[in-house]
C-alpha positions as CSV (number, residue, x, y, z in Angstrom):
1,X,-8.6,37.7,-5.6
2,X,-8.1,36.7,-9.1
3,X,-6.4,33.5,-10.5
4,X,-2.4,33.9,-10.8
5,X,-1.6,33.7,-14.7
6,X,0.8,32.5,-16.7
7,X,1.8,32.5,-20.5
8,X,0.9,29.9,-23.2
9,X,2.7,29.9,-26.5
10,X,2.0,27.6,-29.4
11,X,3.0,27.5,-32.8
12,X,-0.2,27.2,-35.2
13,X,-1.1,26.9,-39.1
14,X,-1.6,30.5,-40.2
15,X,-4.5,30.0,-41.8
16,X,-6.4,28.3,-38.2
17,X,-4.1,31.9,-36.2
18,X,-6.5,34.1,-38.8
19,X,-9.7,32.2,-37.9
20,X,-8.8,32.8,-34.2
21,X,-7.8,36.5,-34.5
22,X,-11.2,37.2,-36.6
23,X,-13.3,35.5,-34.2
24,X,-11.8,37.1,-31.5
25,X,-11.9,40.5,-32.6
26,X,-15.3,40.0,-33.6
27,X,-16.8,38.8,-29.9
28,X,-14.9,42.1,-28.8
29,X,-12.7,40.1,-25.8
30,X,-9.6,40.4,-25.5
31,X,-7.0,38.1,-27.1
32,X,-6.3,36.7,-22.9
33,X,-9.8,36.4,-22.4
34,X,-11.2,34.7,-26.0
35,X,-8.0,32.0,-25.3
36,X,-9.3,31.3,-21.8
37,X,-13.1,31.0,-23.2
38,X,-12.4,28.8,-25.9
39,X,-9.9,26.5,-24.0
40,X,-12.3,26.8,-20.5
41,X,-15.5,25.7,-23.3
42,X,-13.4,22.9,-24.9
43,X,-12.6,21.3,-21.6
44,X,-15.8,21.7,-20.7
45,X,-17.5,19.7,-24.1
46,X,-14.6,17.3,-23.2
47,X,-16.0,16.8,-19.9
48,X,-19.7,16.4,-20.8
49,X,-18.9,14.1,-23.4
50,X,-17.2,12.0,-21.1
51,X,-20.1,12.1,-18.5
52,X,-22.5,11.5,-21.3
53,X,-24.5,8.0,-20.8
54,X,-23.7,5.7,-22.9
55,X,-27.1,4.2,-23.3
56,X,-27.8,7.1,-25.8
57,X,-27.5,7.8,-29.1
58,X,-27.3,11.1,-31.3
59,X,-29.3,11.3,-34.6
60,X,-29.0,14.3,-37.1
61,X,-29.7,15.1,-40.4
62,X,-30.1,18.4,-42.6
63,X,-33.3,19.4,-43.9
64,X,-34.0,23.0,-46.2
65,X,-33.5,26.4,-44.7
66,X,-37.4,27.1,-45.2
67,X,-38.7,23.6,-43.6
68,X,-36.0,24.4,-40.6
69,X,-37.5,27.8,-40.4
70,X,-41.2,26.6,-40.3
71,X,-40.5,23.9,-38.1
72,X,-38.7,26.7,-35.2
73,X,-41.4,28.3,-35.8
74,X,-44.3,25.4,-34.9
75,X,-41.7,24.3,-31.5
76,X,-42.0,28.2,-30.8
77,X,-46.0,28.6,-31.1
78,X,-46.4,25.2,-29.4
79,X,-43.8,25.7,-26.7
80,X,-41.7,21.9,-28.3
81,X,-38.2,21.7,-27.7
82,X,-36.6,19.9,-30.6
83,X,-35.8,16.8,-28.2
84,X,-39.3,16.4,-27.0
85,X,-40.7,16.9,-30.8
86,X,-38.7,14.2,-31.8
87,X,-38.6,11.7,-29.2
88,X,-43.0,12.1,-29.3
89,X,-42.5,11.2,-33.3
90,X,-39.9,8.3,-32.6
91,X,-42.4,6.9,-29.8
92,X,-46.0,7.4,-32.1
93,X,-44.6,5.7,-34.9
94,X,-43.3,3.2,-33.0
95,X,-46.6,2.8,-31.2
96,X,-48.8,3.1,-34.5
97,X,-46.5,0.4,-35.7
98,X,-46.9,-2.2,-32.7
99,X,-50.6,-1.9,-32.6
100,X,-50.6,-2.9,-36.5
101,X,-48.6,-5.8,-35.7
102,X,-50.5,-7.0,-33.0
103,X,-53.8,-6.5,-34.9
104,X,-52.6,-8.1,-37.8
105,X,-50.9,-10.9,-35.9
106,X,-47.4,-10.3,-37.6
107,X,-43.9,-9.6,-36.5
108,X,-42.6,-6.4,-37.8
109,X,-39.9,-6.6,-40.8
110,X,-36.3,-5.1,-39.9
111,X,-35.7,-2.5,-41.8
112,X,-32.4,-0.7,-43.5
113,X,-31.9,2.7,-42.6
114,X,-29.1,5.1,-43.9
């Protein structure tokens, strides 16, 4: 048996109503059922984040169409997620870095990062 429904009204900028009704229209759902997407996704992401541990951080940057295309391509042919490509880097340069350090004696130098 489906969910009872009820009406939701809300007065909006015009300009963020245009986005909606575009976006809408475009995945080919109803007005009723892109509403019910969006707000079921956004409590969703709301959720997650909340459940997210806290232990974690997120890093991101932008790098060239053509490097970004290469580089989906090399996860593809190698069968990488993004996640695992990175982390491997993080951890081998970590590594390489220790095992100068200890051969050399030294404590590593902090270092600024943007």
């Amino acid at each position: 048996m489906a969910e009872e429904k009820r009406n939701l009204c809300a007065q909006i900028p015009i300009s963020l109503h245009s986005r909606v009704r575009q976006e809408q229209e475009a995945s080919g759902q109803t007005l009723s059922e892109y509403m019910t997407q969006l707000i079921t996704e956004f409590y969703q992401m709301k959720e997650g984040y909340q459940n997210m541990n806290l232990n974690m951080k997120t890093i991101a940057f932008q790098v060239p169409v053509e490097l970004f295309e290469e580089f989906k391509a090399y996860l593809q042919r190698n069968n990488f997620k993004q996640k695992e490509f990175f982390l491997g880097c993080i951890q081998s340069a970590l590594a390489e870095e220790r095992d100068a350090d200890e051969a050399s004696g030294s404590e590593p130098e902090p270092q600024e990062t943007d």
